[in-house]
C-alpha positions as CSV (number, residue, x, y, z in Angstrom):
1,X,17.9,-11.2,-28.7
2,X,16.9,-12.4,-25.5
3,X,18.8,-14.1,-23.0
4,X,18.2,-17.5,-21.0
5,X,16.9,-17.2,-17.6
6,X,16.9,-20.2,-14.7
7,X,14.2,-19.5,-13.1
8,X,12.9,-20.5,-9.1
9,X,10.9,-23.7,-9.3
10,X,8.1,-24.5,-6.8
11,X,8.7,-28.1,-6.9
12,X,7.9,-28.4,-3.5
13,X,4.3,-27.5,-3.8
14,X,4.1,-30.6,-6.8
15,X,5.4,-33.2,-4.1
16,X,3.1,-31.5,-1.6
17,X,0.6,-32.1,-4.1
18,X,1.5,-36.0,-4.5
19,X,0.8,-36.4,-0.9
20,X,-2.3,-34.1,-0.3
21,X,-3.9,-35.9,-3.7
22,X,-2.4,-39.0,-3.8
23,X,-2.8,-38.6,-8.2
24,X,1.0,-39.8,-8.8
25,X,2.5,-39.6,-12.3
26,X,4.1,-42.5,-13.4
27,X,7.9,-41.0,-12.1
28,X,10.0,-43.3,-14.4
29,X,8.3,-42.6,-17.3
30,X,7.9,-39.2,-16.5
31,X,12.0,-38.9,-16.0
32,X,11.9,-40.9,-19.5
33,X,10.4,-37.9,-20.9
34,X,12.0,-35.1,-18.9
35,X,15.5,-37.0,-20.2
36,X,14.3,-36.4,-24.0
37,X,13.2,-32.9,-23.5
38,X,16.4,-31.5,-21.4
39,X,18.8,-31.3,-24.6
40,X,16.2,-29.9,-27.1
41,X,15.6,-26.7,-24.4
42,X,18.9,-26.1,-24.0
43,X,19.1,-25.9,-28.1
44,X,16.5,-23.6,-28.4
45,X,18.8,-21.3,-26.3
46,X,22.4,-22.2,-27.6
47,X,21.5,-23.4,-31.1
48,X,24.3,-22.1,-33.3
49,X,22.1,-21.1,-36.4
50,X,18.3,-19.8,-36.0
51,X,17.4,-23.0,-38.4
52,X,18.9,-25.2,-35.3
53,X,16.8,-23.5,-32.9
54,X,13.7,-23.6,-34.9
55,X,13.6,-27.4,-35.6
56,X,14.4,-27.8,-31.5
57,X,12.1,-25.9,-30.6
58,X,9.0,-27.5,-32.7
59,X,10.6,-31.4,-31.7
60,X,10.4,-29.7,-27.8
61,X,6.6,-28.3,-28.2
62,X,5.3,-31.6,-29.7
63,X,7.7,-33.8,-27.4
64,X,5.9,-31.2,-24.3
65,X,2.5,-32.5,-24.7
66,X,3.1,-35.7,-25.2
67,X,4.4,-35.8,-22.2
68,X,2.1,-33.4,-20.6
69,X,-0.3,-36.1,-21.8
70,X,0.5,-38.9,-19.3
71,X,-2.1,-39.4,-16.7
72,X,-1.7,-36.7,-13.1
73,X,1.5,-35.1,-15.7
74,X,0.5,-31.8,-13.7
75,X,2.2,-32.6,-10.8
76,X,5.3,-33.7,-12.5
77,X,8.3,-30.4,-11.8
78,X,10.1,-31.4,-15.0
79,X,12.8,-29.6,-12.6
80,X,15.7,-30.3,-15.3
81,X,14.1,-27.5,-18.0
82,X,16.4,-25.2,-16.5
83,X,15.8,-22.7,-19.8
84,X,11.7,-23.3,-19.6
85,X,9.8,-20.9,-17.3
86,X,7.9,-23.4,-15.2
87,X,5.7,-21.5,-12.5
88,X,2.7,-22.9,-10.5
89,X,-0.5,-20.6,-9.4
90,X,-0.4,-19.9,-5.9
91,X,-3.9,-21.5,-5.4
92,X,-2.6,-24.7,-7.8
93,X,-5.3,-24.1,-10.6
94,X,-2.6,-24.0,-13.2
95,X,0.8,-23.8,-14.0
96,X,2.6,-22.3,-17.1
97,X,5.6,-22.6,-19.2
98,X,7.1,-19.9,-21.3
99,X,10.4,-19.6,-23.0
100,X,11.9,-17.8,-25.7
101,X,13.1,-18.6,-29.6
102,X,15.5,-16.4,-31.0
103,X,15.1,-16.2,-34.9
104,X,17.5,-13.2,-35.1
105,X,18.8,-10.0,-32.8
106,X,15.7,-8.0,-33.4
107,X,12.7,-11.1,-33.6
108,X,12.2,-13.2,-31.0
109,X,9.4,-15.2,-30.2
110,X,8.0,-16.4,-26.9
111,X,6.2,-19.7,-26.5
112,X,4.2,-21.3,-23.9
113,X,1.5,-23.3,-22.6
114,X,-1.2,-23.3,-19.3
115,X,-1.5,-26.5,-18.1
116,X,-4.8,-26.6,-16.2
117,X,-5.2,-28.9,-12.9
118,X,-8.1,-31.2,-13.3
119,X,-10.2,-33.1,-11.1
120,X,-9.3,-36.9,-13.2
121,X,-5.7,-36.4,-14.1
122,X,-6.0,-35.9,-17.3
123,X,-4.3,-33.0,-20.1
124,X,-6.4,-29.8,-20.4
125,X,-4.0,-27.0,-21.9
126,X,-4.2,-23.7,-23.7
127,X,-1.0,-22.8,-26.0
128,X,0.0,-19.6,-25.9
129,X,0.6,-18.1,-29.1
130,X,2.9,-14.6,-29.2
131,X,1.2,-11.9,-30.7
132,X,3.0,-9.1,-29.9
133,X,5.0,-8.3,-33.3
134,X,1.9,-7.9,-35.1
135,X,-0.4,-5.4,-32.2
136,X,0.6,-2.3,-32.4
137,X,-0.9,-1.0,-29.3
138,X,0.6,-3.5,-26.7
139,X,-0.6,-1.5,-22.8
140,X,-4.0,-1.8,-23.9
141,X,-4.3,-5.1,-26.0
142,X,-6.6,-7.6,-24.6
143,X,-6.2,-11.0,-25.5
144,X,-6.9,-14.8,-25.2
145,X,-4.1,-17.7,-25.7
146,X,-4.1,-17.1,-28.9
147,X,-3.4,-13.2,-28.8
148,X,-1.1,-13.2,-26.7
149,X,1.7,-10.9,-25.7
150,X,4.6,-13.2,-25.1
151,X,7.2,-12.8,-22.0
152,X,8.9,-15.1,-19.7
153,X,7.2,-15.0,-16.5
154,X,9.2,-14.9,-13.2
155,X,6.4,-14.4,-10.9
156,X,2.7,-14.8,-10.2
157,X,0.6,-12.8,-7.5
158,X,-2.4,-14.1,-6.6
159,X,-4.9,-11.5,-5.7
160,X,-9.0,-12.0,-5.3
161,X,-11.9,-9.1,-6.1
162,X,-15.7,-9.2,-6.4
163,X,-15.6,-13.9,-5.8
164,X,-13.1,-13.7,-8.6
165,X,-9.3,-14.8,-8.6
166,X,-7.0,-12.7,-10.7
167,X,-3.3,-13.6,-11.7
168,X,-1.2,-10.9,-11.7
169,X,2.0,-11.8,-13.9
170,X,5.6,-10.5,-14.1
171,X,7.4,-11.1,-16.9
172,X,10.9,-10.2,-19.3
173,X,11.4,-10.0,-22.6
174,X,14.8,-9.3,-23.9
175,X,12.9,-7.4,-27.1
176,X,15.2,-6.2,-29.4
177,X,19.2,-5.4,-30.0
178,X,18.6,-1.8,-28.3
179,X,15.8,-2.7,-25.9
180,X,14.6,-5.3,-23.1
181,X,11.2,-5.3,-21.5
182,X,9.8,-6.3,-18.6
183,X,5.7,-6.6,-18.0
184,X,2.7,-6.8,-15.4
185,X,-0.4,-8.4,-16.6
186,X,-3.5,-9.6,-15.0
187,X,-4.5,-13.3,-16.2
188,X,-7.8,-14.5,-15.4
189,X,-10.1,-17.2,-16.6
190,X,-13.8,-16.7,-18.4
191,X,-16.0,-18.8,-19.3
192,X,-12.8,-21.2,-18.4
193,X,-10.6,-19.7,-20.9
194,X,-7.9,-17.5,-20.2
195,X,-7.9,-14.1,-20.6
196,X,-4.4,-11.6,-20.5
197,X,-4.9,-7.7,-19.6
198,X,-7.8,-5.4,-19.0
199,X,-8.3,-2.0,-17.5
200,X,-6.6,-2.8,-14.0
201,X,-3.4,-0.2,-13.8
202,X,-4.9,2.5,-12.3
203,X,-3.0,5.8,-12.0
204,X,-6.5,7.6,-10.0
205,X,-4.1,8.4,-6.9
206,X,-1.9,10.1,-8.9
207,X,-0.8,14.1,-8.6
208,X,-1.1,14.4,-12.2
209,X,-4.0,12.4,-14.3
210,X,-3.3,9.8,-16.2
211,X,-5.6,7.2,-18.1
212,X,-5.6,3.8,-16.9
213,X,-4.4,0.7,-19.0
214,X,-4.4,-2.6,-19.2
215,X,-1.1,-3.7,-18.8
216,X,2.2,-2.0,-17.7
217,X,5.4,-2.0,-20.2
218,X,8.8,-1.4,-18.5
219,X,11.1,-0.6,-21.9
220,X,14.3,0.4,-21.0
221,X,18.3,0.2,-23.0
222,X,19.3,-3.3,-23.4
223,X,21.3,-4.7,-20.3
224,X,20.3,-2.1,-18.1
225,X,18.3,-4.2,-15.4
226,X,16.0,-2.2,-13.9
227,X,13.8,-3.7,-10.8
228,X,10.8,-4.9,-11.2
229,X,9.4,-7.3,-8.6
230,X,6.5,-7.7,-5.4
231,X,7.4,-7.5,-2.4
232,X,5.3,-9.8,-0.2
233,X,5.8,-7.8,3.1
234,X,4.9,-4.3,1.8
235,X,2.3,-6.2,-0.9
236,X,3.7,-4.2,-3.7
237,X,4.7,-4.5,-7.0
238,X,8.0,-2.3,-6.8
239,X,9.4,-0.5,-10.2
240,X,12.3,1.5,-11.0
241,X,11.8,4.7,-11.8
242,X,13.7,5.0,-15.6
243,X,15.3,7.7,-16.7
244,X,17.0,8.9,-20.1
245,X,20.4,9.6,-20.2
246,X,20.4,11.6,-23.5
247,X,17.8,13.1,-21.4
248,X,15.2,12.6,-24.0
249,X,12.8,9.7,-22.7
250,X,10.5,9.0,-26.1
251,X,14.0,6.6,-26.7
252,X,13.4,3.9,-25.2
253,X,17.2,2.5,-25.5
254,X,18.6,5.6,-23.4
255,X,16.6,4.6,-20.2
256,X,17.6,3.3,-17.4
257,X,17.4,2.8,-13.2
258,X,17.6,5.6,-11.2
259,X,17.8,4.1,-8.1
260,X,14.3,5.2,-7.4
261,X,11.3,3.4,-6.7
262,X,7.2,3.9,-7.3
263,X,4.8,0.9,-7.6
264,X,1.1,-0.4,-7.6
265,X,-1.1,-1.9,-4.8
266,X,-4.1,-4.0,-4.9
267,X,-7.2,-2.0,-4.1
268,X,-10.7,-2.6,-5.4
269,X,-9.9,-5.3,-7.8
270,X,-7.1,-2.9,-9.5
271,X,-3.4,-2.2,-8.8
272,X,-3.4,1.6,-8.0
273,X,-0.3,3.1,-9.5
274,X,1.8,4.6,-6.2
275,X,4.2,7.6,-7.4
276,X,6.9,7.2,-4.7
277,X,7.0,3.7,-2.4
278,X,10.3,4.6,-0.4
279,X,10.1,8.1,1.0
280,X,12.9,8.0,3.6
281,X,15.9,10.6,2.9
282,X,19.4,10.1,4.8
283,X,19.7,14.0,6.6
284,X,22.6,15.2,5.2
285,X,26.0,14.6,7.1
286,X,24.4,11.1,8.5
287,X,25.3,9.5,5.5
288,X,26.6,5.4,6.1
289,X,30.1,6.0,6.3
290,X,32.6,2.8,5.2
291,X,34.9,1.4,8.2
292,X,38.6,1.4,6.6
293,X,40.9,-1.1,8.1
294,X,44.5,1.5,7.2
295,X,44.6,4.8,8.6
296,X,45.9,7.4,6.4
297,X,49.7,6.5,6.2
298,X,48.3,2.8,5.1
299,X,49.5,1.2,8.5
300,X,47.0,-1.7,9.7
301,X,44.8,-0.7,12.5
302,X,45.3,-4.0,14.3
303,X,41.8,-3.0,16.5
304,X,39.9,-2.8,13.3
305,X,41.0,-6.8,12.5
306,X,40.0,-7.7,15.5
307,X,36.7,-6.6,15.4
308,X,36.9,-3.7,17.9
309,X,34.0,-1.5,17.2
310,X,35.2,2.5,16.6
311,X,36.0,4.3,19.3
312,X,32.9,6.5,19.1
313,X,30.9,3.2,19.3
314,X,31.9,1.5,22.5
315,X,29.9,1.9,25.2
316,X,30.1,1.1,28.9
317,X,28.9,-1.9,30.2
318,X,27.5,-2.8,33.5
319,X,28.8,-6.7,34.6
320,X,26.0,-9.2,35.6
321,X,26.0,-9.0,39.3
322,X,26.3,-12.4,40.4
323,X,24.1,-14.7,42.6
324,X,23.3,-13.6,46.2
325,X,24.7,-10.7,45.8
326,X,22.5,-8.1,47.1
């Protein structure tokens, strides 16, 4: 089963928005809305029976676009959905929701929804509809809304190749009893539809060959936790390297973290698989050593409370010399 997760919201960009666009959402009905919606999310989570969760979350979906259907709703947060994935587009194209119904420990379902931004303030909106349990190939599936491979998302890169914009997407899903996953997938739009994955995890860099897919599939044992994320200052997607403890790593629910990191960067309209991002190695013996404050009989060192650096630390110092001295 999968668990909730509160997620960052860019609700600063919608009330940005207000002001640049001046299209404002009627606010009280809008909170109206938001109000009817906040219980039914959190019972999809914490329903006590799968039948519980079920009817909340069809009353939720339905309850969704009716609200979504109120005039400039795009610029509305709905900040309160602390258990719905809300994320904007960097660019402000779109935004989607995604969140997760559990029927049972080993089925869960995502659901979700792109809203799209439109020039009149009205509802334009593609459901996304989780297709993962029946594809059997999921790192090269290519699909529209409606074969899609369902996650949360946590995070979306913008990135731009050949006059085209292309949404990279990061996203968890709790899977199984024995397994979580977490995902990158490239969203882009044709012919104004969306389209998830395509041939742009590219491994061409690479020691050893490896064929490319179209989208990358961290499985690893349940409540393990390894990384996954971008980092905007070395414009990476960074991954933990997994490895098996039953040293065999065809099952999926022995991997886990090992603290080491390789990752993809945008080049050419693809994100180029990189084998090792951190290369640095501590010499030996200059290892970050902790700063006890008890010697070895246990006695307080009273110049470690006060913030007296180690002896080997301190270091002569030279006083100002002061004003018309010469």
């Amino acid at each position: 089963m999968k668990k909730p997760t509160v997620l960052a919201i860019f609700s600063f960009f919608s009330l940005a928005s207000f002001s640049q666009s001046g299209n404002r959402p009627d606010l009280k009905l809008m909170q109206q809305k938001e109000d009817s919606l906040k219980p039914l999310a959190v019972k999809i989570i914490q329903g006590i029976s799968s039948d519980d969760r079920f009817t909340s979350d069809s009353l939720f979906t339905r309850m969704l676009v009716r609200a979504l259907k109120t005039p400039n709703s795009f610029y509305y947060p709905f900040d309160s959905l602390e258990t719905i994935s809300r994320l904007y587009a960097p660019d402000s194209s779109f935004r989607i929701f995604t969140w997760q119904l559990v029927i049972n420990p080993n089925v869960v379902r995502q659901h979700g929804a792109i809203q799209m931004r439109t020039q009149d303030g009205s509802l334009k909106l593609y459901g996304l509809i989780d297709k993962s349990d029946v594809t059997t190939n999921i790192t090269d599936t290519v699909g529209n809304h409606k074969g899609w491979m369902g996650a949360i998302y946590y995070k979306i890169i913008q990135k731009r190749s050949a006059n085209q914009n292309f949404y990279t997407l990061l996203g968890y899903d709790e899977n199984t009893i024995s397994t979580s996953r977490k995902f990158i997938e490239v969203l882009h739009f044709l012919n104004d539809e969306p389209t998830f994955g395509g041939r742009y995890f590219s491994y061409e860099e690479d020691t050893v060959f490896k064929t490319s897919h179209s989208r990358y599939v961290m499985e690893y044992k349940k409540d393990a936790g390894p990384r996954l994320t971008y980092d905007k200052d070395l414009d990476l997607i960074i991954v933990e390297h997994l490895v098996s403890e039953s040293g065999d790593p065809k099952k999926k629910w022995t991997l886990v973290g090992d603290g080491d990191y390789e990752g993809f960067k945008w080049k050419n309209g693809k994100w180029i698989h990189v084998e090792k991002v951190f290369n640095y190695v501590t010499p030996l013996g200059q290892e970050p050593l902790p700063n006890p404050i008890r010697n070895q009989d246990g006695n307080l060192m009273e110049d470690k409370l006060g913030g007296e650096p180690p002896a080997e630390e301190k270091k002569e110092t030279t006083k100002p010399k002061k004003k018309g001295n010469n």
